[in-house]
C-alpha positions as CSV (number, residue, x, y, z in Angstrom):
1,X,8.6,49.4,31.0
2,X,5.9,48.3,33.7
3,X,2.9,48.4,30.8
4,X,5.5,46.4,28.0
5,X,6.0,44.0,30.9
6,X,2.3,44.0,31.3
7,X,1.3,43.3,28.4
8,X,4.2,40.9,27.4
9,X,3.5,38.7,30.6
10,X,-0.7,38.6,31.0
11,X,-1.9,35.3,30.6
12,X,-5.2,35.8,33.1
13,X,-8.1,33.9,30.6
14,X,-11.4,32.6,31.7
15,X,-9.6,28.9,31.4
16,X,-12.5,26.6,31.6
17,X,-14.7,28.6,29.1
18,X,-11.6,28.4,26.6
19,X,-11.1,24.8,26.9
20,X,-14.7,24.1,26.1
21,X,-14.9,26.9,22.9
22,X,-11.7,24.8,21.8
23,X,-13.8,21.5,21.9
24,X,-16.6,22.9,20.6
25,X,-14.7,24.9,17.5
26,X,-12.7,21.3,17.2
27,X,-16.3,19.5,16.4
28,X,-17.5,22.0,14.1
29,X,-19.0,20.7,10.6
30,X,-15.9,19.6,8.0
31,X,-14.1,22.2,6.9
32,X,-11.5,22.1,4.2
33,X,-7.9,20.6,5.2
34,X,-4.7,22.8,4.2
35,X,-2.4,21.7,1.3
36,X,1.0,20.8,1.3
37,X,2.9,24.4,1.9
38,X,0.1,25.9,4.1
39,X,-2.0,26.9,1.4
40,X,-5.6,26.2,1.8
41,X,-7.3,23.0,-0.9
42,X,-10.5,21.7,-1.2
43,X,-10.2,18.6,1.2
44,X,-12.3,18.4,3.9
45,X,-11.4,18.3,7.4
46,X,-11.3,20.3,10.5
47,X,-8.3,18.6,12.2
48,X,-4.4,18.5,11.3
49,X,-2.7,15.4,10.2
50,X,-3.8,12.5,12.4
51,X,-4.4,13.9,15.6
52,X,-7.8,12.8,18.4
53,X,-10.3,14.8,18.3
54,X,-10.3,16.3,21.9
55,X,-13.7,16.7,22.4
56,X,-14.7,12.9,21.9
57,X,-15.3,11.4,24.8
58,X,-14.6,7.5,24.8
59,X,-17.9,4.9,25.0
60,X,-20.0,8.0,25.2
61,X,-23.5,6.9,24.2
62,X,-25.3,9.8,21.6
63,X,-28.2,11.1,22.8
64,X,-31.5,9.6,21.2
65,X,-33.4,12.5,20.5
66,X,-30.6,15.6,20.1
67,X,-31.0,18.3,22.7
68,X,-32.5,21.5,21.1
69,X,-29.7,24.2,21.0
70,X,-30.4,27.0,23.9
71,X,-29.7,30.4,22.0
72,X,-26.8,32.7,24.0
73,X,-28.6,35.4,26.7
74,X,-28.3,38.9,25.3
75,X,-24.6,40.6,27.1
76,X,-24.5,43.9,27.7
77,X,-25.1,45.6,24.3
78,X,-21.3,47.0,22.6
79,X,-22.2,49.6,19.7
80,X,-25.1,48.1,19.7
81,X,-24.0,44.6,18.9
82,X,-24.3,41.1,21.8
83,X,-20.9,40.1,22.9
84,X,-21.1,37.0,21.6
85,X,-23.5,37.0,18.7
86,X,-26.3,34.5,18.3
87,X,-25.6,32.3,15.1
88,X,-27.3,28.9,14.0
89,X,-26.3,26.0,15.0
90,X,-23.3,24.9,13.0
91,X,-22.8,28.6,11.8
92,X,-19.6,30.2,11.6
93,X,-21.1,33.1,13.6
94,X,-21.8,30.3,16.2
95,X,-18.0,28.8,16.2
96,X,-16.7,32.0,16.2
97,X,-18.3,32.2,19.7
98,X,-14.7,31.7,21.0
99,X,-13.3,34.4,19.2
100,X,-16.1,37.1,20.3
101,X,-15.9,35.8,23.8
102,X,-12.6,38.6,23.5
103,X,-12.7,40.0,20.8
104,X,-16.2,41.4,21.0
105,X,-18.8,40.9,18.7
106,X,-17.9,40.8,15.2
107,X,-14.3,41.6,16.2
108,X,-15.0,45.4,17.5
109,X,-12.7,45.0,20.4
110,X,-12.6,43.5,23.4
111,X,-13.7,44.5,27.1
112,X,-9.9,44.3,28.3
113,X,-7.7,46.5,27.0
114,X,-5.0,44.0,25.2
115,X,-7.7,42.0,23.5
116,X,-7.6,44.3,19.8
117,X,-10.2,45.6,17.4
118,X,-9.8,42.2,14.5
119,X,-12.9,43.4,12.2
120,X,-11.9,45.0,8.9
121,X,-8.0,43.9,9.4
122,X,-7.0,42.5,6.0
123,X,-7.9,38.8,5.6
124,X,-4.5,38.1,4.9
125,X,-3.0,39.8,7.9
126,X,-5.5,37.8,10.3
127,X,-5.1,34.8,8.4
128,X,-0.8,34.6,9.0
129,X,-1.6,35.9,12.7
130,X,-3.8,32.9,13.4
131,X,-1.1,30.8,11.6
132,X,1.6,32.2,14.1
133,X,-0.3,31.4,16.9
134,X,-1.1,27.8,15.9
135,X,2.8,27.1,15.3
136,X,3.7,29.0,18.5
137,X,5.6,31.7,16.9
138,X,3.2,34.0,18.5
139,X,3.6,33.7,21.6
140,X,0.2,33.1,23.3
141,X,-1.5,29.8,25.0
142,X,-4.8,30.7,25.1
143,X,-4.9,31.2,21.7
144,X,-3.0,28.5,20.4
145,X,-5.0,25.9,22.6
146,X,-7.6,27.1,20.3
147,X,-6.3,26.8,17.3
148,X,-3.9,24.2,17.4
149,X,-6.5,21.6,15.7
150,X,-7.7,23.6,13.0
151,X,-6.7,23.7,9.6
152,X,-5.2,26.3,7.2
153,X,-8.7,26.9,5.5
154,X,-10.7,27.0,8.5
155,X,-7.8,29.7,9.6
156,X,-8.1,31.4,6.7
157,X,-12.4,31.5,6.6
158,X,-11.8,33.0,9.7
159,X,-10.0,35.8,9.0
160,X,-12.1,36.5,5.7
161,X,-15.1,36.5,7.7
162,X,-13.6,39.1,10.2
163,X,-12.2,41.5,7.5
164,X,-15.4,41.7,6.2
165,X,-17.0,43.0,9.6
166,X,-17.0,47.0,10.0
167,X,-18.7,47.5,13.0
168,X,-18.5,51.4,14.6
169,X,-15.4,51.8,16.6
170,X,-15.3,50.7,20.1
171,X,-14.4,54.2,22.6
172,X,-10.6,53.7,23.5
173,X,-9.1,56.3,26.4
174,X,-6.9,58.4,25.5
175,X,-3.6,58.0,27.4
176,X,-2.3,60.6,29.8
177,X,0.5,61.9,29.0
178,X,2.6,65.1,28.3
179,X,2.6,66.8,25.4
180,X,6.4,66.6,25.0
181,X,5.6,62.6,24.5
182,X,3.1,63.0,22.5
183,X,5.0,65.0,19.6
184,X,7.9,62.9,20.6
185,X,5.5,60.0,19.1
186,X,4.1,61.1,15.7
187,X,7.9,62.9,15.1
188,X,8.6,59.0,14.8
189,X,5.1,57.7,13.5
190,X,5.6,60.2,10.3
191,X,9.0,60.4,10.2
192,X,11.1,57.7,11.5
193,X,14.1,57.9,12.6
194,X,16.9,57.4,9.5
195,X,20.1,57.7,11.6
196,X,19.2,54.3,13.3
197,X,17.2,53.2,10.4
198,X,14.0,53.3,11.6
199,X,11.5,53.9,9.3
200,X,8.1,55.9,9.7
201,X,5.2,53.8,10.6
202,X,3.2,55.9,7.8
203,X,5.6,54.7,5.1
204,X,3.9,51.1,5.5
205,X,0.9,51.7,7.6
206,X,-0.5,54.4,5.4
207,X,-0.5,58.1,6.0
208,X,-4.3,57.3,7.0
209,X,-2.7,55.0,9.2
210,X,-4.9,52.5,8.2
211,X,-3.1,49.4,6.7
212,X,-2.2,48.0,3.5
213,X,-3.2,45.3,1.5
214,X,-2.5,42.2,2.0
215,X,-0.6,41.7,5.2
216,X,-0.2,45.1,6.9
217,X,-3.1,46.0,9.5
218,X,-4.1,49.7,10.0
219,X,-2.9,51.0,13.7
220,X,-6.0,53.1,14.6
221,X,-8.5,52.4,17.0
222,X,-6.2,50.7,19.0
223,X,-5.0,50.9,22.8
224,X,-2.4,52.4,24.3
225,X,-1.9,49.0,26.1
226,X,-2.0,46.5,23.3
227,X,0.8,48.7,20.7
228,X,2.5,48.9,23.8
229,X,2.6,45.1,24.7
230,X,3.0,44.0,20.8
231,X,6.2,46.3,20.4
232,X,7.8,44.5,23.9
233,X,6.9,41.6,22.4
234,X,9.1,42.0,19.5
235,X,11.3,43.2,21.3
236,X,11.8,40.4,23.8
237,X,11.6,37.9,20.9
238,X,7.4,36.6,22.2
239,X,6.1,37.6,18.7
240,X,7.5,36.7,15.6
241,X,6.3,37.1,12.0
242,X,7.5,35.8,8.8
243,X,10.8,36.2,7.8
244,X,12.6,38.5,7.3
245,X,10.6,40.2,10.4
246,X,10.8,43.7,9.6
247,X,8.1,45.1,12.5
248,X,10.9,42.6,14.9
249,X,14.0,44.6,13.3
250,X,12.3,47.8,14.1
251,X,11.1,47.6,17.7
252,X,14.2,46.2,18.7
253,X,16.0,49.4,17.7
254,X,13.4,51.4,19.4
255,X,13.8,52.2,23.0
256,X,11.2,52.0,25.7
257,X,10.7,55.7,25.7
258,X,9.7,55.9,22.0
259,X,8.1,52.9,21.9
260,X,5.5,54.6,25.1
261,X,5.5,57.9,22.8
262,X,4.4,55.8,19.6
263,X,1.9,53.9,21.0
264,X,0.4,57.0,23.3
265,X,0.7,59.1,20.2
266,X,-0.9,56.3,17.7
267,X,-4.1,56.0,21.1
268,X,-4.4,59.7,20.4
269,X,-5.7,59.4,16.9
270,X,-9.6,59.6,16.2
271,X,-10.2,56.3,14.2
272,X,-13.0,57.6,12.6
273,X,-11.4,60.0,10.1
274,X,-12.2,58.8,6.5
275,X,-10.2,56.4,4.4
276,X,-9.5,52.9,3.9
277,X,-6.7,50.1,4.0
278,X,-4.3,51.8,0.9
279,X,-3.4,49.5,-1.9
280,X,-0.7,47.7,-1.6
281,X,3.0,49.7,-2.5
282,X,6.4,49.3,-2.2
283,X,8.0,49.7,1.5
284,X,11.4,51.0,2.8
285,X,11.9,47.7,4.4
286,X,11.3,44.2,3.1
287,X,8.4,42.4,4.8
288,X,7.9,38.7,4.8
289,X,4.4,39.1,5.8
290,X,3.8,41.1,2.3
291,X,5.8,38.5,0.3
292,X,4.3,35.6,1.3
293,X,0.9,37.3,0.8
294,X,2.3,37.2,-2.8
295,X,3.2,41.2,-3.1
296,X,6.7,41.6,-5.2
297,X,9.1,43.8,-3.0
């Protein structure tokens, strides 16, 4: 309970660097503006509807000759990769600067423990994620400081680009625990629990665990910490995703117990066993996140 509270509650951010990523992501070159219905169009914009731009500053005079951009010092090396990767000025590898700040370079994970692996997610999946935060129904300031100016296809360029990252798997500790919890957890991961209808994480998630297309991301490779927090956080009502929310209906019949044994269980699983996200299939459960990816359930 302690760890779902954890995780459910942590707001600690390096504030003052997220406020100025959020400026800077805000003044990026155009980008395309969203259609009516939240699909992406070909207008340009980087802004929603009417709203300042927060990073003008008023009677500001422009510089006369433009400073020369100061490339990012190397950080410690992550599989091999910066932190925060070195992109052009103007280049989406440049804004995503406040992404990788977290996430780690290219998406491979972050440094803390409920910042996830992003990179080769499906694009739809990231895409309705970053939508959630934006609208608040994901549950988490930082993030929707970020995003709150941005528009559905600068949203969803994001989430293509990081889908199409495959960067070597970050090293994530195994959790300590008894082996009673551990087969407790993939009992449920492969099997589910039908009495309570609860159905096995494999039947959506793949038996390789590892997604499917369009909306449904893989579950290796991740901590024991951030399942954790994400499954109290349906359960408490923090994170939402589109109606009807079947991963919402499912925690909340879970208790804490199996919800620990999942996630430990889920830790416990080498991520870099062959395969890749599974096409997509019909699930025991209706999933708004797969219907309004445009999958017929």
């Amino acid at each position: 309970m302690n760890l779902i509270l954890r995780g459910v509650l942590k707001t600690a951010m390096p504030w003052c660097g997220i406020l100025v990523l959020s400026s800077a992501m805000a003044q990026t070159p155009a980008q395309p503006e969203a259609a009516a219905g939240g699909q992406p169009s070909n207008s340009m914009s980087t802004t929603r509807g009417t709203q300042a731009d927060p990073g003008q500053i008023p009677d500001a005079q422009v510089p006369a000759t433009p400073p020369k951009a100061t490339p990012a010092a190397p950080a410690k090396p992550v599989n091999g990769e910066n932190r925060i990767p070195v992109g052009s000025p103007g280049s989406l590898e440049a804004r995503l600067a406040a992404c990788t700040m977290c996430h780690g370079a290219t998406g491979v994970q972050g440094a803390d423990a409920f910042y996830p692996r992003i990179s080769g997610k499906p694009a739809q999946y990231l895409y309705q994620q970053l939508l959630r935060f934006r609208e608040g129904r994901r549950e988490y300031l930082p993030m929707q400081r970020l995003l709150v100016t941005l528009s559905d296809e600068y949203l969803y360029e994001i989430a293509v680009w990081f889908s199409k990252q495959t960067p070597e798997y970050a090293t994530v500790p195994a959790p300590r625990v008894s082996p009673l919890i551990l087969q407790q957890g993939e009992q449920l991961v492969r099997h589910g629990a039908a009495e309570r209808d609860i159905p096995a994480c494999v039947a959506c998630h793949g038996d390789n665990l590892k997604g499917m297309q369009p909306g449904i991301p893989g579950l290796t490779g991740l901590t024991n910490e951030y399942i954790t927090a994400q499954m109290g956080a349906w359960q408490y009502g923090i994170r939402h995703s589109v109606d009807p929310d079947c991963m919402g209906d499912i925690a909340r019949k879970m208790t804490s117990a199996e919800v620990q044994a999942v996630s430990a269980w889920l830790a416990n699983q080498d991520p870099h066993l062959p395969g890749t996200i599974n096409e997509a299939d019909k699930t025991p459960v209706t999933c708004g996140i797969q219907t309004v990816s445009g999958v017929q359930q």
